[in-house]
Every structure is written in structure tokens, then in C-alpha cells.
N, CA and C atoms as a LAMMPS dump frame, in Angstrom:
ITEM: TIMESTEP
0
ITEM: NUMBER OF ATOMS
537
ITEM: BOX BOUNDS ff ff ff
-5.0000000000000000e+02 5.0000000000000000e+02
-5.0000000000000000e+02 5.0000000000000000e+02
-5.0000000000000000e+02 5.0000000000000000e+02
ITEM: ATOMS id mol type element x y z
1 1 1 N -411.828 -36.799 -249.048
2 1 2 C -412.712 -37.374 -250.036
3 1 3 C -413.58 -38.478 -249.422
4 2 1 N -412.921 -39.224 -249.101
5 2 2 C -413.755 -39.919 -247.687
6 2 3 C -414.972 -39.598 -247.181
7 3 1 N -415.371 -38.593 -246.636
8 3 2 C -415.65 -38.147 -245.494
9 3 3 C -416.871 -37.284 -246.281
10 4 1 N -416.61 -36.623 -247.588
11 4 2 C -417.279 -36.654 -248.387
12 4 3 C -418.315 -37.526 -249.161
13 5 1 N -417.594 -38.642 -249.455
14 5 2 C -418.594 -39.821 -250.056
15 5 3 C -419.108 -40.579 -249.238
16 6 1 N -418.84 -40.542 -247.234
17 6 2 C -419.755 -40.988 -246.425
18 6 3 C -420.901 -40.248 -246.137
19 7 1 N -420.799 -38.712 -246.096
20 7 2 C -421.946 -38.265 -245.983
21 7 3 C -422.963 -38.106 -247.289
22 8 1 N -422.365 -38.104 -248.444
23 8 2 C -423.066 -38.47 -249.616
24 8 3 C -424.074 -39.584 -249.111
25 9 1 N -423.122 -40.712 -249.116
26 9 2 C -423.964 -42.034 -249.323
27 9 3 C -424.794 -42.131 -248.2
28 10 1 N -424.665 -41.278 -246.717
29 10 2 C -425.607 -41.061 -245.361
30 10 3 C -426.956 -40.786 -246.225
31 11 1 N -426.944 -39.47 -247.006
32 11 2 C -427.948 -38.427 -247.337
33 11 3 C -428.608 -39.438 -248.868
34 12 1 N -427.932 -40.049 -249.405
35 12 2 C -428.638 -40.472 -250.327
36 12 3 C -429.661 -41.49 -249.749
37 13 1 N -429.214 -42.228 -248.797
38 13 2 C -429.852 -43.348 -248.229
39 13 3 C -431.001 -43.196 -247.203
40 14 1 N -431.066 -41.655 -247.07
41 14 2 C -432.117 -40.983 -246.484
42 14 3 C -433.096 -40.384 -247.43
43 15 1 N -432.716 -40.177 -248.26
44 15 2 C -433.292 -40.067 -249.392
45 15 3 C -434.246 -40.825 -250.219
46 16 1 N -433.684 -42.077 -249.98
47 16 2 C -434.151 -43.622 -250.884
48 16 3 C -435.085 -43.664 -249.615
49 17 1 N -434.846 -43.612 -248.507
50 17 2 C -435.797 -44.143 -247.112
51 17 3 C -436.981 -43.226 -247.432
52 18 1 N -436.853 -42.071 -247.629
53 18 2 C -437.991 -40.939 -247.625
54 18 3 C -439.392 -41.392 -248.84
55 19 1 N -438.277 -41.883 -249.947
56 19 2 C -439.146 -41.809 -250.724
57 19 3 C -439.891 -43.08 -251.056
58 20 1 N -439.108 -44.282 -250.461
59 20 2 C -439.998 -45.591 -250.161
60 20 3 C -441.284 -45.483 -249.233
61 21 1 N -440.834 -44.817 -248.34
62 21 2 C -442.157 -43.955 -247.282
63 21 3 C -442.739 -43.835 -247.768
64 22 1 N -442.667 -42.913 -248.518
65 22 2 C -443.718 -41.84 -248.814
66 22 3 C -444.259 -42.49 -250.338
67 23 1 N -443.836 -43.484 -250.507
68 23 2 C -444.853 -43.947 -252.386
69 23 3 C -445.268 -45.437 -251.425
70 24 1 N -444.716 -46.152 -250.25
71 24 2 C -445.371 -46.928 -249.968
72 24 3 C -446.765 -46.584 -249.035
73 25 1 N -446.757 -45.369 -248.265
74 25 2 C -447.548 -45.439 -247.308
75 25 3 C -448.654 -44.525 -247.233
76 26 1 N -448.881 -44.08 -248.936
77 26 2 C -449.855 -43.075 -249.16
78 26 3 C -451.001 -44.301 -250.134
79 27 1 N -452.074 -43.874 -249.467
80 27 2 C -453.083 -44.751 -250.63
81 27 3 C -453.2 -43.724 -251.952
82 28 1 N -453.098 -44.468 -252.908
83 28 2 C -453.481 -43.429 -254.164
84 28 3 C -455.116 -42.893 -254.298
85 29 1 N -455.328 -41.844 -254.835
86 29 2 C -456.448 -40.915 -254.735
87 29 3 C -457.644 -42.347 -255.144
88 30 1 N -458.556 -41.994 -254.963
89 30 2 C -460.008 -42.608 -255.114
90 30 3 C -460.31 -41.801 -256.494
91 31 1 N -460.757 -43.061 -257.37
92 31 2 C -461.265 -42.452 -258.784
93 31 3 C -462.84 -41.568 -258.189
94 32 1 N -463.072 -40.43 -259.259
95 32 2 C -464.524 -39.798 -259.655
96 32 3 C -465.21 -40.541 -259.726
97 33 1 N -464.999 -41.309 -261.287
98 33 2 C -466.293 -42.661 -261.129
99 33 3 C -466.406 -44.046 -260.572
100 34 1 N -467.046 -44.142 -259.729
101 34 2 C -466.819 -45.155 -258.933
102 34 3 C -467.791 -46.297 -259.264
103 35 1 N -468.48 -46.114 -260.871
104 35 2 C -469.735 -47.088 -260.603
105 35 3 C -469.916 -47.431 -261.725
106 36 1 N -470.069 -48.4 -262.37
107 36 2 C -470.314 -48.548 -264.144
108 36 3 C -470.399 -50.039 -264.674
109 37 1 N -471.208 -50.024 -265.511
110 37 2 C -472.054 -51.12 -266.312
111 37 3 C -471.695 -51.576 -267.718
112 38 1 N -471.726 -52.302 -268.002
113 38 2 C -470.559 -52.634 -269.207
114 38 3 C -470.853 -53.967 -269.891
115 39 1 N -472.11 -53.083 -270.705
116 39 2 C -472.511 -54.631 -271.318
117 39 3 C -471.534 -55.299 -272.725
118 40 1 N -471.973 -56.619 -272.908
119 40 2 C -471.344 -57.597 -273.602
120 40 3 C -472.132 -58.718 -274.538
121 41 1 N -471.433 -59.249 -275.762
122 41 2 C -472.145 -60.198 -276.618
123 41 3 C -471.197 -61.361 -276.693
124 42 1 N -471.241 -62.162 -277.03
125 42 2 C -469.924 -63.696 -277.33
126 42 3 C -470.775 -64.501 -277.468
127 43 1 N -470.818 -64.595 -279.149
128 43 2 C -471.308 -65.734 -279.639
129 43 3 C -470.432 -66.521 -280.303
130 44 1 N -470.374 -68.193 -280.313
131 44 2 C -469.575 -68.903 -280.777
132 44 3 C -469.845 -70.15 -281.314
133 45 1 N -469.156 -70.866 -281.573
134 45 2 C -470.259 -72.167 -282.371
135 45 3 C -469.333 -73.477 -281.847
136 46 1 N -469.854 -74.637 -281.52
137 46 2 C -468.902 -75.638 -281.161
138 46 3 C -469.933 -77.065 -282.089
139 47 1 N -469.285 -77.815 -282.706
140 47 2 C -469.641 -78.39 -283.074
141 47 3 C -470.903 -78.379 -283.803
142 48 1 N -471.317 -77.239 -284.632
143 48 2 C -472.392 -77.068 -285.297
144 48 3 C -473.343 -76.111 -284.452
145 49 1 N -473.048 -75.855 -283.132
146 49 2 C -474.385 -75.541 -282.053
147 49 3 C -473.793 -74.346 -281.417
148 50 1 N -474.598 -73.245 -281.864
149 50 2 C -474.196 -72.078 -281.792
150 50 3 C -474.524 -71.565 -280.141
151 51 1 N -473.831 -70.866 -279.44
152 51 2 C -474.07 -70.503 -278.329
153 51 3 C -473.688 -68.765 -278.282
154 52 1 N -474.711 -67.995 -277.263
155 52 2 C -474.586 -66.662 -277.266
156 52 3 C -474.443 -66.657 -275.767
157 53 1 N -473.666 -65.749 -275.401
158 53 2 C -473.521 -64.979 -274.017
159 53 3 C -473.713 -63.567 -273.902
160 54 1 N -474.954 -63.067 -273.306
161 54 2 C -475.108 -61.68 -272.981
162 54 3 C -475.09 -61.342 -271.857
163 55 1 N -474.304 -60.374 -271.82
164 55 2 C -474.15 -59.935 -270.081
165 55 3 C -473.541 -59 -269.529
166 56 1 N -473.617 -58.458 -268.458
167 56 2 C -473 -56.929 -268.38
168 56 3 C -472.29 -56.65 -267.296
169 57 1 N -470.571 -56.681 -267.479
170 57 2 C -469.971 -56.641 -266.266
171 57 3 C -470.411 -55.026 -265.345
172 58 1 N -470.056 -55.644 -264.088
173 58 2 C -470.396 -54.515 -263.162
174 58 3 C -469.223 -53.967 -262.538
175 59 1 N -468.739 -52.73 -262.459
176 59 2 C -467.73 -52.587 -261.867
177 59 3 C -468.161 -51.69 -260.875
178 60 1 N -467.26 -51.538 -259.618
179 60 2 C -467.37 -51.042 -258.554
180 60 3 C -465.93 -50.587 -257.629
181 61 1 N -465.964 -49.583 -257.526
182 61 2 C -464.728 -49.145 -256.895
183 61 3 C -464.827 -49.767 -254.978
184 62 1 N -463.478 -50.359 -254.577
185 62 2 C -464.433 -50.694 -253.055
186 62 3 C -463.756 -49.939 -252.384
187 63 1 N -461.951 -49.858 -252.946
188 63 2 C -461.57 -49.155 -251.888
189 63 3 C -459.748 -48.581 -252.059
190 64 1 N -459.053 -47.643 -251.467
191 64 2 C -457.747 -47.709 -251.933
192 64 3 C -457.16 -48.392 -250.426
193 65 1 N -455.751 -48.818 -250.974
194 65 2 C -454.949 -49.172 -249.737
195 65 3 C -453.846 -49.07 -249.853
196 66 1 N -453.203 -48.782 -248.952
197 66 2 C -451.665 -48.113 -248.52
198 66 3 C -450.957 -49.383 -248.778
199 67 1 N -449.957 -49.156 -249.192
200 67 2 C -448.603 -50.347 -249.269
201 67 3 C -448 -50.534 -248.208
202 68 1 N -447.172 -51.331 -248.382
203 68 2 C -446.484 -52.076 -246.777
204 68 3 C -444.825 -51.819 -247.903
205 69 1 N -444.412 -52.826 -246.664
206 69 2 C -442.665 -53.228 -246.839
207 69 3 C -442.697 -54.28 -248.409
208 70 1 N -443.515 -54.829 -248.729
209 70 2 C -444.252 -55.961 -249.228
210 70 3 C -444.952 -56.292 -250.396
211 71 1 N -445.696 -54.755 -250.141
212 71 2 C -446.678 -54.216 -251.031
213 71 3 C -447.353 -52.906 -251.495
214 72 1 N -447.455 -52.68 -252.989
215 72 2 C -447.302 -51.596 -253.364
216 72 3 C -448.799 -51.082 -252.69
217 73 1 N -449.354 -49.228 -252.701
218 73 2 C -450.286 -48.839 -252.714
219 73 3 C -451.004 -49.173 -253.895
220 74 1 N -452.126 -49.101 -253.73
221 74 2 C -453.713 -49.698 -255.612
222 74 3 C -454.846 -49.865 -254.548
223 75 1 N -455.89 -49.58 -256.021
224 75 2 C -456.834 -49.387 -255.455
225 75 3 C -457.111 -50.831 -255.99
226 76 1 N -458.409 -50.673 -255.099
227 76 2 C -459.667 -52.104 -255.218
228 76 3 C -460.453 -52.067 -255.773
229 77 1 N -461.016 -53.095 -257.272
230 77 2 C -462.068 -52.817 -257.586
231 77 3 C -462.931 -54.174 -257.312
232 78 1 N -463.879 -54.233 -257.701
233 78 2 C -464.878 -55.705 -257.572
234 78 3 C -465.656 -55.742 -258.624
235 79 1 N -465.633 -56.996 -259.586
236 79 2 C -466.091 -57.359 -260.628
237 79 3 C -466.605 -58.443 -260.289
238 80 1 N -468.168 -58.003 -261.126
239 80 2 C -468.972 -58.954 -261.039
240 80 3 C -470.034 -59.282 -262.351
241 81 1 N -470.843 -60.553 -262.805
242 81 2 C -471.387 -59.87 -263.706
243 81 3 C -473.301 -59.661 -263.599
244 82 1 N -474.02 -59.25 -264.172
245 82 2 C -474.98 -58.992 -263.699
246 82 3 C -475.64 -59.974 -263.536
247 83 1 N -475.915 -61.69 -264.332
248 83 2 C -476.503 -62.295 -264.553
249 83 3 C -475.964 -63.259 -263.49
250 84 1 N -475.348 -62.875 -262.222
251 84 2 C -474.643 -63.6 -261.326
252 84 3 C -473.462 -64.713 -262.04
253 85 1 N -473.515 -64.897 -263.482
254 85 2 C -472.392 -65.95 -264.281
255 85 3 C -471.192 -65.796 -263.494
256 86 1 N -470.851 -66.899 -263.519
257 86 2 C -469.204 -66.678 -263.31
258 86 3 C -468.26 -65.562 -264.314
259 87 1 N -467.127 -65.184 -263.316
260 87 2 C -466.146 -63.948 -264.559
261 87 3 C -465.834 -64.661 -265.675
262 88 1 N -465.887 -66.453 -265.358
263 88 2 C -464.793 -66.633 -266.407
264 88 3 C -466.008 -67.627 -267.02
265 89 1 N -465.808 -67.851 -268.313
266 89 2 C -467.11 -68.868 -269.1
267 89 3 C -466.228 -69.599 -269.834
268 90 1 N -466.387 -71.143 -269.255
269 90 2 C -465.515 -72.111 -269.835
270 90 3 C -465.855 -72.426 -271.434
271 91 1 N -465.379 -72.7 -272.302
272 91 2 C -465.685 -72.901 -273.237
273 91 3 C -465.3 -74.429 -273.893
274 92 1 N -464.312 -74.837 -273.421
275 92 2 C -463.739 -76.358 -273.494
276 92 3 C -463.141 -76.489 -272.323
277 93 1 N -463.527 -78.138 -272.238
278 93 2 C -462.569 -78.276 -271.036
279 93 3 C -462.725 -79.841 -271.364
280 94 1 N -461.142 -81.004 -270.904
281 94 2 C -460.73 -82.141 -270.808
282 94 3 C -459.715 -82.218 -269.929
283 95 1 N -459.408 -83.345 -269.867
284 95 2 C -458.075 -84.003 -269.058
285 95 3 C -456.852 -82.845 -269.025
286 96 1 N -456.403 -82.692 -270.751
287 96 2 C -455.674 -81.746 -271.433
288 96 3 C -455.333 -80.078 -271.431
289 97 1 N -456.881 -79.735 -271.254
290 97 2 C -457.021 -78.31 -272.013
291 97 3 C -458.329 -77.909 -271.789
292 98 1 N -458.161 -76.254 -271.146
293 98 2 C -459.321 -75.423 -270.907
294 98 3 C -459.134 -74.17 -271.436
295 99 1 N -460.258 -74.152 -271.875
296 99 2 C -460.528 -73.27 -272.644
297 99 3 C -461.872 -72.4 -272.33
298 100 1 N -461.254 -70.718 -271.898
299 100 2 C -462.405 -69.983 -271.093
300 100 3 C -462.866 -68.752 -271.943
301 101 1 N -463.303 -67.99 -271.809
302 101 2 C -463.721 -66.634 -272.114
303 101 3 C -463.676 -65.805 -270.609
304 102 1 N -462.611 -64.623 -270.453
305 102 2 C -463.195 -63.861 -269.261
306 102 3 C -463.522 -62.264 -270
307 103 1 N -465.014 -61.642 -269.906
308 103 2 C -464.922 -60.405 -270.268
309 103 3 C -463.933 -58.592 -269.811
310 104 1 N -463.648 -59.573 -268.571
311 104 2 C -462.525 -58.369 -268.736
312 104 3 C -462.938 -57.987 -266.94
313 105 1 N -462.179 -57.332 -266.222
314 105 2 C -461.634 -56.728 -264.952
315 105 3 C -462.429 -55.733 -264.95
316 106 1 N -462.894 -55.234 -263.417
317 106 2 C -463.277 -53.64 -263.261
318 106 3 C -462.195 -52.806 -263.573
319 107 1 N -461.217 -53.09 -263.108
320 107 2 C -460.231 -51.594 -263.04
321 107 3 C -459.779 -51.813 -264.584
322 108 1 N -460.012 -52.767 -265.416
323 108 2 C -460.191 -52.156 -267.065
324 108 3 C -461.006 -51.513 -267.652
325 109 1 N -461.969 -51.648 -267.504
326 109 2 C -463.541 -50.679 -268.025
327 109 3 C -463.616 -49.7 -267.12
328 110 1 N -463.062 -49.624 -266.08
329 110 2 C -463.16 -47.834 -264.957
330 110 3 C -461.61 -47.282 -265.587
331 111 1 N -461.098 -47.418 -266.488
332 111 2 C -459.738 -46.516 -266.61
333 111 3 C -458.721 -46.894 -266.14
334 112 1 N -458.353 -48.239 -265.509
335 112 2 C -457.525 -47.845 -264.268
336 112 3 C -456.544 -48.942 -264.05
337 113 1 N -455.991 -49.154 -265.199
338 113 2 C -455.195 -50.637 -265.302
339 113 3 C -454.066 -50.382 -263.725
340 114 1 N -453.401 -49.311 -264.054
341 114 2 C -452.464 -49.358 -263.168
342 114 3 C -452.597 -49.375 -261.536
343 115 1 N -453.698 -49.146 -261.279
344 115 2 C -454.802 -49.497 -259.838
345 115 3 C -453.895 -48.447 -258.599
346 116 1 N -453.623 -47.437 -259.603
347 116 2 C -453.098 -46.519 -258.832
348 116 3 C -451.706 -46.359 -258.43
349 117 1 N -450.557 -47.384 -259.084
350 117 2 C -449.157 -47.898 -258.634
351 117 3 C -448.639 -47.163 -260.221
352 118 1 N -448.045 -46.359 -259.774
353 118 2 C -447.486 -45.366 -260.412
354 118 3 C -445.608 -46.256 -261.177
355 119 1 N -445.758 -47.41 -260.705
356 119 2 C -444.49 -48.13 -260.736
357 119 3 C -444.948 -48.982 -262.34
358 120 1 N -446.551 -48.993 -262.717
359 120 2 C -446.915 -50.071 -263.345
360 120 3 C -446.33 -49.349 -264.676
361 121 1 N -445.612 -50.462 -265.483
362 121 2 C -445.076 -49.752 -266.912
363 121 3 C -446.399 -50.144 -267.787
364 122 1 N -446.353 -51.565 -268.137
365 122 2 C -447.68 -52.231 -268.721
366 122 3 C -448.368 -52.581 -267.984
367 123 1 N -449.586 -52.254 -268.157
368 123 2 C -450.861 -52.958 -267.972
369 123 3 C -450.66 -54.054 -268.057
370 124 1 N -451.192 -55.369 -267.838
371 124 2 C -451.471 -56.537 -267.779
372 124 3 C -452.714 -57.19 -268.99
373 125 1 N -452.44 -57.844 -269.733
374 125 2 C -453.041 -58.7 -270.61
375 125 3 C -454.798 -59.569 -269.781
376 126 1 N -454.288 -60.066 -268.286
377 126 2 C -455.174 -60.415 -267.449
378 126 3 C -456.041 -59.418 -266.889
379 127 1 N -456.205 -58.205 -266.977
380 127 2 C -457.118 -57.241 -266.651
381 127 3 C -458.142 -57.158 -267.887
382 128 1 N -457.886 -57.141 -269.509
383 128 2 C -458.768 -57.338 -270.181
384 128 3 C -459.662 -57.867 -270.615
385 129 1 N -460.284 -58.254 -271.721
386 129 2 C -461.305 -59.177 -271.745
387 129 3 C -460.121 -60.427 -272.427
388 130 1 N -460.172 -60.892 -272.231
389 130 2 C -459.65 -62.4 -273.232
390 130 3 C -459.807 -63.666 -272.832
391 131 1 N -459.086 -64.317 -274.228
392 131 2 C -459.276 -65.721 -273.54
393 131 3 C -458.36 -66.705 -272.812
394 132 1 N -458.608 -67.493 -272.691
395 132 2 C -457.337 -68.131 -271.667
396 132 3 C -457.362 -69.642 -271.886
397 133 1 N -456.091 -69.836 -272.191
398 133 2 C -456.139 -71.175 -272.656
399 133 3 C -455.074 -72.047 -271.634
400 134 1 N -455.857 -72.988 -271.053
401 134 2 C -454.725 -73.414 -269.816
402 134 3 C -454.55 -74.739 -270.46
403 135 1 N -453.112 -75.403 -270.626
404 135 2 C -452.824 -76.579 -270.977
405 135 3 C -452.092 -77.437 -270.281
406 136 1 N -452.023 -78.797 -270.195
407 136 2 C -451.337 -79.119 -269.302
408 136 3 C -450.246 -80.497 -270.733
409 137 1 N -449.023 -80.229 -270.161
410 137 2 C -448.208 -81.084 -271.013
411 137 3 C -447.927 -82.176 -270.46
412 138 1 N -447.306 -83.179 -271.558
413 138 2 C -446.593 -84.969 -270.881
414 138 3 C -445.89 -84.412 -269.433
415 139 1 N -445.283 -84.042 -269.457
416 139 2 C -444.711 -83.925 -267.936
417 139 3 C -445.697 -83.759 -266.691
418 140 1 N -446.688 -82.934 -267.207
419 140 2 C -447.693 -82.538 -265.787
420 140 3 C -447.803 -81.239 -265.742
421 141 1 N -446.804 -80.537 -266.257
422 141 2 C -446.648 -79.052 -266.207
423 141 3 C -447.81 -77.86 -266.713
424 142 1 N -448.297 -77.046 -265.944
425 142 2 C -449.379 -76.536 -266.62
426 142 3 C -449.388 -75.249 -267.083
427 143 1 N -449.302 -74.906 -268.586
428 143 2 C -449.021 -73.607 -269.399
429 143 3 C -450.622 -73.133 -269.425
430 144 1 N -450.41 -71.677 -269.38
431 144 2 C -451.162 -70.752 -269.299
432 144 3 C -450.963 -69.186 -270.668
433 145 1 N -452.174 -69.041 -271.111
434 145 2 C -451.973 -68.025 -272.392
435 145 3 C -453.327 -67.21 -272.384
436 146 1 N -452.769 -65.962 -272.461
437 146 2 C -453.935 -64.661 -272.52
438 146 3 C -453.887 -64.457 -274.084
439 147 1 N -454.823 -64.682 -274.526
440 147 2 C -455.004 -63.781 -275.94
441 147 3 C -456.237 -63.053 -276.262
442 148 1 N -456.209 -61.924 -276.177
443 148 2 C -457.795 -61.198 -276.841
444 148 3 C -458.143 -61.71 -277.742
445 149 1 N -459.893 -61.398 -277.647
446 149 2 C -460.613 -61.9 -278.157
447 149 3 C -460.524 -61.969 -279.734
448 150 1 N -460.111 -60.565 -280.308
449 150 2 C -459.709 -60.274 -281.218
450 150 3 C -458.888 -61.204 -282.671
451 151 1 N -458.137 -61.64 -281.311
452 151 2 C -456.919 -62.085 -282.065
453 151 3 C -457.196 -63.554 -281.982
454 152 1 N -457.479 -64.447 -281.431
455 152 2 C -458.007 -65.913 -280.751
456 152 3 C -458.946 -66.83 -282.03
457 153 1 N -459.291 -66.048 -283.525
458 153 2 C -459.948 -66.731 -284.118
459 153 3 C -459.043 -68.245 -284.762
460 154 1 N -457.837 -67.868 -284.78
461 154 2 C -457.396 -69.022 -285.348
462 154 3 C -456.794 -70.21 -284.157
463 155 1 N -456.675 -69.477 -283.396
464 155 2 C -456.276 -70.549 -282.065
465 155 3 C -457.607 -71.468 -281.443
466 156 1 N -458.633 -71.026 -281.502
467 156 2 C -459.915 -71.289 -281.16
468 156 3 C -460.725 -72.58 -281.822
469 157 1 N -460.129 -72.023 -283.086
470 157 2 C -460.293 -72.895 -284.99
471 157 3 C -459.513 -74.523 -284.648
472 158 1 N -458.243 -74.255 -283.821
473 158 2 C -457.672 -75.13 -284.068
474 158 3 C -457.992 -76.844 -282.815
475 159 1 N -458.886 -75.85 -281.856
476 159 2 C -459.434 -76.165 -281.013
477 159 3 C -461.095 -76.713 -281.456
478 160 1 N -461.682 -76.567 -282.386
479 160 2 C -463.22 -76.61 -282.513
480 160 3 C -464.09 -75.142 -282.538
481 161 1 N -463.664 -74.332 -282.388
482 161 2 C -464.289 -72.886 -281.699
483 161 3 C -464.035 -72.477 -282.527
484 162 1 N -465.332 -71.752 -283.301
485 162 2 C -465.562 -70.433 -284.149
486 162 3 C -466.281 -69.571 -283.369
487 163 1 N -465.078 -68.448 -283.379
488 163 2 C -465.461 -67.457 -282.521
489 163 3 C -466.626 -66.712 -283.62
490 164 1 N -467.993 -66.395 -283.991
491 164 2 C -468.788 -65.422 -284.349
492 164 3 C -468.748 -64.287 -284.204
493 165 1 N -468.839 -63.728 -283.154
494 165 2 C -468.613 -62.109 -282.522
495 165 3 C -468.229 -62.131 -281.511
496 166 1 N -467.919 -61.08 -280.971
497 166 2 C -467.33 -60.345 -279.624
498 166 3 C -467.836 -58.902 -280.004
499 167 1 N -468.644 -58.515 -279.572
500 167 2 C -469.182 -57.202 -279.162
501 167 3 C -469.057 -57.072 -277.975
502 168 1 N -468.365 -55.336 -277.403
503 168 2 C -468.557 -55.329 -275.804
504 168 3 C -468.56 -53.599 -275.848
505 169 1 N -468.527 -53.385 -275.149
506 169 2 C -468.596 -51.797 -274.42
507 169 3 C -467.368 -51.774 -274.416
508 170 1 N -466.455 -50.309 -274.405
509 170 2 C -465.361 -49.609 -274.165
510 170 3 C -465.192 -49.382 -273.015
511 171 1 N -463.629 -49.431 -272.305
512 171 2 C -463.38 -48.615 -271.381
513 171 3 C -463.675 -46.815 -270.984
514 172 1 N -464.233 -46.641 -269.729
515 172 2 C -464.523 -45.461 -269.765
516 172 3 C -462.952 -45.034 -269.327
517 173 1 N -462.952 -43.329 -269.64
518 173 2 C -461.813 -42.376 -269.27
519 173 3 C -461.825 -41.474 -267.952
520 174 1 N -461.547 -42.456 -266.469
521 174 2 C -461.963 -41.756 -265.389
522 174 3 C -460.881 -41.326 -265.279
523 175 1 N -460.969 -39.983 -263.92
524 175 2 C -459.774 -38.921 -263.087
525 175 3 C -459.691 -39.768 -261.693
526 176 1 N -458.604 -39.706 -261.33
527 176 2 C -458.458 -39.808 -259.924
528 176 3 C -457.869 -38.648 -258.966
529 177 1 N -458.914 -39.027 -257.624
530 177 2 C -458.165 -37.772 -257.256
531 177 3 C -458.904 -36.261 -257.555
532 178 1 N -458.132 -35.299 -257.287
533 178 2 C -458.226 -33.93 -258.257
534 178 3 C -457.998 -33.458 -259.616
535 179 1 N -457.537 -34.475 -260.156
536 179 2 C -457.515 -34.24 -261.275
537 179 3 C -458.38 -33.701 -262.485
């Protein structure tokens, strides 16, 4: 029985080796669409004085890459927005508390939360459009919170910020690969 459950545990462990190989050291396929425009509205009001943001993220596929010991295989995207703005548009900021708008990630508007890592269960909250509220407490300590745009009218409220609209473009539905 022995001799049995050593070569078991030989062959399983060749097994586990094979297949760390082989999901670390393959780049995942290159999406079809590699190119897309993704316009946007965010209007809001702070203290009586209404402000609009129009603008149209750019996404761009740059590249896939193989995983290491370290790191999983995903692809690369590059987000940018057209009006050269920064990704992220502060909306408050003090000593205390910042308060941003980011419209959202390439590899969210190209399809592709999981960036090709077949390991990803959820998507990430930080690939979408939302907002982000960074705080810092009596201690020094600094808390961090994703909430879509969606949902952010009363947190915003409690802050000075009436969110008006959020209009944006949809994620497109790309293939990777052969698919």
C-alpha cells in the first residue's frame, strides 16, 4: 500500500507541475477587437455650480503576456481619454477626503474583465466606471471605497455632490482567440 500511495503522490505531483506550466506559461489568445471609443457625460453640481464632463475613453489592446512563478498570464490594455484628461477627475479633495470620478478601464469596455486569467472568479469593482472615495481617519490610516456611479447619489449628497447624470456607452462583447 505504500508503494502504491508513493507513486500516486510521484504522478499527482507531476501532474500539478504540468499544469502550473502549462496555465502559467501560455499567453492567453489576443482579443478580435483590439480598438474602441467609448464616449461619456458626468454632470454634477457642487455648491450651486453645475459642472459637465464630456469625454471618450479610448481603449487599446497593447499586448498579451505569459505568467511567471509570480504571475498569472493577462492581457494588456491602455486607457486613455481623448481629451488627454486625466483617468481619474477629482471631484473633492481636503486634508480628510477625496473624492474622484474614474470612467472606467479598457479591458471593461473591450469585454475583458478577466484579462485573460481564467483563475478570475469576479471581476473587480476597479475596472469599472466608479467613484472612489479615499478617506483618511484620526489615526492616519487611509480607507479606500469603489462605488458605481449608479449607486453613489446618496454618498455624494452627504459630501456636497449632486450627482445629475452619468450617461456613458456600454461594454462591447469581444472573442478572443478563435473563438
Amino acid at each position: 500500500m505504500a508503494g502504491f500511495m508513493k507513486n500516486f503522490v510521484s504522478k499527482l505531483n507531476l501532474v500539478i507541475f504540468v499544469w502550473l506550466f502549462v496555465s502559467c506559461a501560455s499567453s492567453p489568445p489576443p482579443p478580435q477587437i483590439t480598438y474602441g471609443e467609448f464616449p461619456f457625460r458626468f454632470e454634477y453640481e457642487i455648491n450651486g455650480e453645475r459642472y459637465i464632463i464630456e469625454d471618450t475613453v479610448i481603449a487599446e489592446f497593447d499586448r498579451s503576456i505569459s505568467g511567471s512563478a509570480t504571475t498569472r498570464a493577462r492581457r494588456i490594455w491602455a486607457t486613455s481619454l481623448e481629451r488627454g484628461n486625466e483617468r481619474r477627475i477629482v471631484l473633492k479633495h481636503d486634508d480628510t477626503i477625496s473624492i474622484s470620478f474614474s470612467p472606467g478601464l479598457a479591458q471593461y469596455f473591450m469585454g475583458d474583465l478577466h484579462g485573460g486569467d481564467r483563475l478570475v472568479q469576479n471581476p473587480s469593482i476597479w475596472a469599472q466606471p466608479r467613484i472612489v472615495i479615499r478617506a483618511v481617519n484620526e489615526e492616519g490610516r487611509i480607507n479606500l471605497v469603489a462605488i458605481r456611479p449608479d449607486e453613489a447619489h446618496e454618498i455624494l449628497a452627504e459630501h456636497g455632490i449632486l450627482l445629475i447624470s452619468w450617461e456613458r456607452s456600454e461594454p462591447i462583447v469581444n472573442r478572443f482567440g478563435n473563438n
